[in-house]
ZAKOL-635806 format. One line per 3 residues: their letters; for each residue x, y, z of C-alpha. Coordinates in Angstrom, 3 decimals. Example, Ala and Ser with C-alpha at 12.3 -4.5 7.8 and 13.67 -1.06 7.14 Angstrom:
<batis>
AS	12.300/-4.500/7.800  13.670/-1.060/7.140;
</batis>
This chain:
<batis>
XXX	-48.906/71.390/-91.488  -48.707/69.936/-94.787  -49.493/66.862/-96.082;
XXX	-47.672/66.679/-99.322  -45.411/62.993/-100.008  -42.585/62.263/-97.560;
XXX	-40.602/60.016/-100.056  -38.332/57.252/-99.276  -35.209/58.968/-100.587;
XXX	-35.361/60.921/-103.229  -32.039/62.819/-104.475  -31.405/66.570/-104.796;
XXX	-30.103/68.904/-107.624  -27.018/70.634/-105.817  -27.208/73.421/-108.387;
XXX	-24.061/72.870/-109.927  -25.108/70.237/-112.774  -26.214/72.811/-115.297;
XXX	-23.001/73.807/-115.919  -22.103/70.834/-117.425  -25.001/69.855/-118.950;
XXX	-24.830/73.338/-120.938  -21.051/72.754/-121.773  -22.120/69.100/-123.236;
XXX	-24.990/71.372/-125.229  -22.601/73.751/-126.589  -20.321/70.958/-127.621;
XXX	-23.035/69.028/-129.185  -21.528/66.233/-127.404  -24.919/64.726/-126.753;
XXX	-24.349/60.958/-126.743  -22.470/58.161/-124.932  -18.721/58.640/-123.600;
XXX	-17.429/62.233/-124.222  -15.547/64.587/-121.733  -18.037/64.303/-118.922;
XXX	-17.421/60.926/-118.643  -13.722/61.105/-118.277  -14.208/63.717/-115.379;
XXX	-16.772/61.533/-113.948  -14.985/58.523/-113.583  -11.373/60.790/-112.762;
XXX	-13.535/62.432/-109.800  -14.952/59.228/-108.491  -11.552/57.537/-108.722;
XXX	-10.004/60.404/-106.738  -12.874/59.887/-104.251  -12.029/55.976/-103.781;
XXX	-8.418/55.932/-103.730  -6.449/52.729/-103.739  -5.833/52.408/-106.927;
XXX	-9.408/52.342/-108.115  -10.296/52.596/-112.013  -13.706/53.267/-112.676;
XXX	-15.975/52.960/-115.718  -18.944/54.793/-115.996  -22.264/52.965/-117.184;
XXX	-25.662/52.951/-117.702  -26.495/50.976/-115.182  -25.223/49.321/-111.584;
XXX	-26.775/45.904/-113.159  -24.668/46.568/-116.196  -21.956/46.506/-113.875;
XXX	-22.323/43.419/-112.515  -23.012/41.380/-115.831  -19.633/42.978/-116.837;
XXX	-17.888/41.947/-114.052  -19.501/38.234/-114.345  -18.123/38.905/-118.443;
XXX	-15.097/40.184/-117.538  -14.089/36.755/-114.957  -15.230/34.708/-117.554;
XXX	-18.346/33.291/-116.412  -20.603/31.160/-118.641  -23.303/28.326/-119.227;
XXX	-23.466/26.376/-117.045  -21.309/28.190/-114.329  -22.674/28.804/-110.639;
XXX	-21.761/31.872/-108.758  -22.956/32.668/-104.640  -24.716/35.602/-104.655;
XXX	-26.351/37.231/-101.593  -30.117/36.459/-100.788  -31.513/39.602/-98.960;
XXX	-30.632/41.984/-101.540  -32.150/43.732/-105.179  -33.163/41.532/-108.294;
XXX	-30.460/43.279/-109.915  -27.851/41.258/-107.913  -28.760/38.504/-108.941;
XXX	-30.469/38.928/-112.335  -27.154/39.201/-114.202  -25.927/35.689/-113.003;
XXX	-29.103/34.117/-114.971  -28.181/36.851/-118.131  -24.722/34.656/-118.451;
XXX	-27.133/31.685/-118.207  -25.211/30.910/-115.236  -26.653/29.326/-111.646;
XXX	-26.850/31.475/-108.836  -26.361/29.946/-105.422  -27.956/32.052/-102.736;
XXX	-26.405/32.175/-99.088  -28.279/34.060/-95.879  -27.261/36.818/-94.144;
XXX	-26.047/37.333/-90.420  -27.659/39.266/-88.018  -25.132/41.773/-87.736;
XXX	-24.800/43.231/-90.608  -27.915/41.853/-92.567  -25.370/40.768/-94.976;
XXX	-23.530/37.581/-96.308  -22.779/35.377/-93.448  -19.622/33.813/-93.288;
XXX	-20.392/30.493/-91.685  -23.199/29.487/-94.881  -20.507/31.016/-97.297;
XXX	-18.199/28.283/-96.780  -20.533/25.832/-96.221  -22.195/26.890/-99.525;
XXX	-18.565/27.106/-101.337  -17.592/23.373/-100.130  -20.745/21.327/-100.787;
XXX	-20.965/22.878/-104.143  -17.456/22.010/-104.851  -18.258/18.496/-103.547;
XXX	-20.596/18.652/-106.507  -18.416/19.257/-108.732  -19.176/23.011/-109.288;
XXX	-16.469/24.986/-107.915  -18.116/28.442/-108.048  -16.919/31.220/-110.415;
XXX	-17.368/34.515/-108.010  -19.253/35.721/-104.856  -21.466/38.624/-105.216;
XXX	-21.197/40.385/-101.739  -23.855/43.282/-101.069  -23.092/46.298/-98.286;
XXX	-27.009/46.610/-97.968  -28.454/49.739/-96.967  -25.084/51.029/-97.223;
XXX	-23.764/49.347/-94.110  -20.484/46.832/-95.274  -20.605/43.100/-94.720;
XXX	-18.067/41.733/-92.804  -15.212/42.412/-95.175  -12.287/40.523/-93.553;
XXX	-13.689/37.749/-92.857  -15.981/37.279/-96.245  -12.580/38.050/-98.229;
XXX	-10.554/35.457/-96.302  -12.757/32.937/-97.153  -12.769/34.194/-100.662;
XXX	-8.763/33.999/-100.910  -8.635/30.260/-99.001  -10.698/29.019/-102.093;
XXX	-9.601/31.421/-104.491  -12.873/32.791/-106.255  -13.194/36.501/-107.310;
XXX	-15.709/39.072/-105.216  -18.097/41.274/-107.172  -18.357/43.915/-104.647;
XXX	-22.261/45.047/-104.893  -21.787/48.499/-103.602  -24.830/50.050/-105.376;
XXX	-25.867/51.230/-102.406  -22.543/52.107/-100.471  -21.279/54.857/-102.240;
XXX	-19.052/56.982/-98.942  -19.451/54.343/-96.822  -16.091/52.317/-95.495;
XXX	-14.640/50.136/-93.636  -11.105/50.243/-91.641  -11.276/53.454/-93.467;
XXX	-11.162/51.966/-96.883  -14.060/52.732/-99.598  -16.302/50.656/-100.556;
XXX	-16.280/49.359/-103.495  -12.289/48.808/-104.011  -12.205/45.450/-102.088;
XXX	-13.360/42.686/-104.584  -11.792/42.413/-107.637  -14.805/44.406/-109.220;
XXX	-16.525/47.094/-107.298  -20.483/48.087/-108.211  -21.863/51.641/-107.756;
XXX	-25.350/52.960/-108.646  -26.558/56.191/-109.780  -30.398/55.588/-109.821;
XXX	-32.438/58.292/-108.622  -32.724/57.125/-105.318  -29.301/57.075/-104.234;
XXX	-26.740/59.268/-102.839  -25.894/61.162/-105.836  -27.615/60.721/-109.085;
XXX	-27.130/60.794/-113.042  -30.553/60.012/-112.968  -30.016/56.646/-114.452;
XXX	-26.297/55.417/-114.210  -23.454/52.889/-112.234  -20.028/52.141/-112.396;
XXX	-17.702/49.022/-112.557  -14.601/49.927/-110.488  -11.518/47.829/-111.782;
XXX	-8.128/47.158/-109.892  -6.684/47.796/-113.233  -6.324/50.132/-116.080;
XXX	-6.437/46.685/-118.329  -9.639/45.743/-116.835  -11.073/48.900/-117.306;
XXX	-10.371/48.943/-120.687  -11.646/45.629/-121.498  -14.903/47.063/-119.742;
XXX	-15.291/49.998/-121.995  -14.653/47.626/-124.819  -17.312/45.317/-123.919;
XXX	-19.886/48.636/-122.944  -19.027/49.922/-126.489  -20.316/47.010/-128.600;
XXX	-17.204/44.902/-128.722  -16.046/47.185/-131.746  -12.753/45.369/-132.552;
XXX	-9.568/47.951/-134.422  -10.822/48.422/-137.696  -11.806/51.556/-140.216;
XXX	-14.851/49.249/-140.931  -17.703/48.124/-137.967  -15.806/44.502/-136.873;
XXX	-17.179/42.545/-134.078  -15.258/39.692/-133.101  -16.916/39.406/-129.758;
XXX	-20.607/40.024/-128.525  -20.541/43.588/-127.062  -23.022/45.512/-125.010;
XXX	-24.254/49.016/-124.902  -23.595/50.095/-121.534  -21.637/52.910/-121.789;
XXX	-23.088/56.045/-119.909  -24.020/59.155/-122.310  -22.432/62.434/-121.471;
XXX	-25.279/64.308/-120.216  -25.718/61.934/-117.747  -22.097/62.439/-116.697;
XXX	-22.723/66.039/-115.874  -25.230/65.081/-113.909  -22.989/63.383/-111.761;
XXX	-20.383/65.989/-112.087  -22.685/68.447/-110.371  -23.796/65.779/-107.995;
XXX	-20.466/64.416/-106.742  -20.194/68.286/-105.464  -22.409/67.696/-102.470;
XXX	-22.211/63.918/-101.984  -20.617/64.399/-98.543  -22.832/66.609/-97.528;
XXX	-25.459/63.970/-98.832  -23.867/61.469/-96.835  -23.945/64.013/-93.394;
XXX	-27.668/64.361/-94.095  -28.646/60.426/-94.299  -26.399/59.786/-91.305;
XXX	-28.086/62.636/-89.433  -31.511/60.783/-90.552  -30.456/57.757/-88.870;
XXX	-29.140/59.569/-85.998  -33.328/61.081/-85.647  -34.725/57.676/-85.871;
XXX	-32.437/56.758/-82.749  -33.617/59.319/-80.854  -36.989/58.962/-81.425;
XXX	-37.117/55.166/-80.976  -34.625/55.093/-78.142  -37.304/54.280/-75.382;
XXX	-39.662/52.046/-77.607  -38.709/48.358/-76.639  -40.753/47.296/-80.078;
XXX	-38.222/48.663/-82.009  -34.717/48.622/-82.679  -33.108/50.625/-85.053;
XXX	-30.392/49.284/-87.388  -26.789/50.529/-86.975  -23.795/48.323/-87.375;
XXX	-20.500/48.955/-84.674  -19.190/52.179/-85.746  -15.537/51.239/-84.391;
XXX	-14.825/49.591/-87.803  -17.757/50.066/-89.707  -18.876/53.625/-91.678;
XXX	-22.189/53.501/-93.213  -23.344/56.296/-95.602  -26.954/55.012/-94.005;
XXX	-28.406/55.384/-97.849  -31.668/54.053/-95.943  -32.196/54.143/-92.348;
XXX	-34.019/50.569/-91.568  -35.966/49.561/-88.495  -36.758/45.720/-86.778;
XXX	-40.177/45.848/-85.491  -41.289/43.442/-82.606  -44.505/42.345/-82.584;
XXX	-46.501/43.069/-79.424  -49.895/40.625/-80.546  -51.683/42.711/-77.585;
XXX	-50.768/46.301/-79.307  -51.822/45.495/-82.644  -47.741/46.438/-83.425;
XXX	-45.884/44.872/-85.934  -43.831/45.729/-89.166  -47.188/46.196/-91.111;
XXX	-49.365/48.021/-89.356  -46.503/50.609/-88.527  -46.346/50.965/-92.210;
XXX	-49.735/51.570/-92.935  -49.678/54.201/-90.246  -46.934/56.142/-92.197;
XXX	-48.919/55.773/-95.276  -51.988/56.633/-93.629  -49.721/60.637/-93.265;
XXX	-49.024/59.775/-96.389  -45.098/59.094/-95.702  -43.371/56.154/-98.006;
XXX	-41.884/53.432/-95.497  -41.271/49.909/-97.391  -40.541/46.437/-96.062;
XXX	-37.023/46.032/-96.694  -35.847/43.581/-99.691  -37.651/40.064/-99.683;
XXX	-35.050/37.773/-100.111  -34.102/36.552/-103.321  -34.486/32.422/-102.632;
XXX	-37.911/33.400/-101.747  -38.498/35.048/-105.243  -40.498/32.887/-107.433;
XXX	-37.567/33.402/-110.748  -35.007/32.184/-108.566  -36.741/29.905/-105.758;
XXX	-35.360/26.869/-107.683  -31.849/27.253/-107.114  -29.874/26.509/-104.251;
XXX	-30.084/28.032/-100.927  -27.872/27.693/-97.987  -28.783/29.601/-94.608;
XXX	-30.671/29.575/-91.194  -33.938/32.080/-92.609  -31.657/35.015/-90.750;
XXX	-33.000/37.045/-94.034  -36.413/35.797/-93.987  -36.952/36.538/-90.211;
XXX	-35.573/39.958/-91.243  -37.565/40.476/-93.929  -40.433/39.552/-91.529;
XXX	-39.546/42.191/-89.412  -37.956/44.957/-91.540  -38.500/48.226/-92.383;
XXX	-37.058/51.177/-94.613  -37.709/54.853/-93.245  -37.361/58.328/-95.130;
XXX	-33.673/58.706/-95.951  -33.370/61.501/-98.261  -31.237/64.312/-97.981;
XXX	-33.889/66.688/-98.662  -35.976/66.062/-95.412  -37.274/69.095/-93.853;
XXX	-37.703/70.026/-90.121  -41.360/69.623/-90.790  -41.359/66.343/-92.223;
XXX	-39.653/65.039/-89.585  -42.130/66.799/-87.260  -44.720/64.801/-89.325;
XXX	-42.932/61.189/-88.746  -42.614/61.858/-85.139  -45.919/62.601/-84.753;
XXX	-46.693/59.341/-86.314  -44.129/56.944/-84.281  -45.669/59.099/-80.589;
XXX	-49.429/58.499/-82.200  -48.883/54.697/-83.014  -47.095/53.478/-79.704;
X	-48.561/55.709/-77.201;
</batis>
């Protein structure tokens, strides 16, 4: 059996990206915007629905310090953001020199909790600081609790930055991800469901918004024969070889999707009978996760020498990639200064999390190779 690198979740070429690579080639059309890019963001728009207008980036972090641009957040300004989720959530709140507020999750989800959302949204505006937006995550690709997060949102009236980076296919209701806050995130890294390898999106709920965005991603270059700037600009925009990338990938991202859900569908199988673990999976009845990553609680049993880190390091001992899942961000020495407002839901999680292979390329053998690992290490 071989022992080469199970990753964590790696993407896959779908064979269909040279195509347009080759046509961007031919065109000499070899830097940022171009005809790629308007197919991209046309094919991911058709994919979303509802109205959705996308703009295609270099980044999903560029995405969010857009959207914090875009509802005029500035110096001075404080905006909740989710604790147990990426640096890049957050990062772009301190880019606007801005405060971020950080709220726990819920057990259910793992995401924002409602309850510490409104407690966080009245004591700060008790302070004085009404806060300029909510940066809600769908972590792991399973949604946060949409209806009640966004009813919250509306009684106070502050904006949602939908952080759906890694929630590209998954739903809710039957809706997309990504087209319920006023701004919608995507990624395109190379570890996610389909890749430009390097990329995001910032998906608008108007054509005004999104052209504001492009504006903004294009260096602020105000109508002129000359180079005038009236406004500090950014270059965000995403080249057009990386749009055929992501015109070949969008090609098999249901198919992606079918393969991480089957992962997570494995993991249930082969964990059902160990009382140590449980495997994450949000109720299907409303909820649709794309399961980007397939994530595990581990018990600890002090008497079996079983807990979240020793299962890793048996993984890594087969040489298979498992990680703890994200350490919360009011834990993270940049941000552990500003406020916090939760019950440690994310920190026991954190405690007790873990992120298993995910990819769509997994092979009958490898996951011979991880169930050999889970029977070895409990039994």
């Amino acid at each position: 059996m071989s022992n080469k690198r199970i990753f964590l979740s790696l993407s896959q070429k779908s064979g269909f990206e040279q195509k347009y690579i080759k046509k961007a080639l031919d065109d000499n059309w070899i830097t940022s915007g171009g005809p790629n890019v308007d197919a991209f963001e046309t094919a991911l728009e058709d994919y979303l629905q509802d109205k959705s207008y996308v703009t295609a980036l270099n980044s999903g972090t560029s995405a969010i310090h857009l959207a914090l641009i875009l509802l005029g957040v500035k110096l001075g300004d404080e905006v909740i953001c989710q604790s147990l989720t990426f640096s890049a959530s957050a990062n772009p709140i301190l880019y606007q020199g801005a405060i971020p507020v950080f709220v726990d999750s819920e057990s259910e989800t793992w995401n924002i909790c409602p309850v510490n959302l409104e407690i966080a949204i009245q004591q700060r505006i008790k302070k004085g600081k009404k806060p300029k937006a909510i940066i809600a995550v769908h972590l792991y690709g399973n949604p946060y609790k949409v209806d009640e997060i966004h009813a919250i949102a509306d009684r106070y009236q502050i904006p949602i930055i939908e952080d759906s980076a890694e929630a590209l296919g998954s739903s809710y209701k039957g809706k997309k991800c990504g087209t319920f806050g006023t701004f919608g995130v995507l990624s395109f890294n190379g570890n996610k469901i389909i890749t430009t390898s390097s990329g995001g999106a910032l998906i608008s709920t108007s054509r005004q918004l999104k052209e504001k965005a492009v504006f903004y991603a294009t260096q602020s270059k105000d109508k002129a024969v000359h180079y005038e700037h009236s406004q500090i600009g950014y270059n965000y925009r995403m080249s057009n070889i990386c749009a055929g990338l992501g015109l070949g990938q969008i090609e098999i991202l249901n198919k992606n999707i079918e393969s991480r859900r089957n992962m997570n569908h494995f993991y249930k199988m082969i964990f059902k009978d160990i009382e140590e673990i449980e495997v994450f999976q949000a109720d299907e009845n409303s909820y649709f996760s794309n399961h980007w990553l397939s994530t595990i609680l581990v018990r600890p049993n002090i008497k079996k020498y079983i807990n979240r880190e020793s299962l890793r390091l048996a993984f890594e001992i087969a040489n298979i990639e498992s990680r703890p899942i994200w350490k919360p961000m009011h834990l993270q020495t940049v941000f552990k200064k500003y406020p916090y407002y939760g019950n440690n839901v994310s920190e026991d999680l954190f405690e007790k999390g873990l992120c298993l292979p995910s990819g769509a390329g997994i092979t009958k053998e490898d996951k011979e190779r991880i169930k050999k690992v889970v029977d070895t290490f409990f039994k």
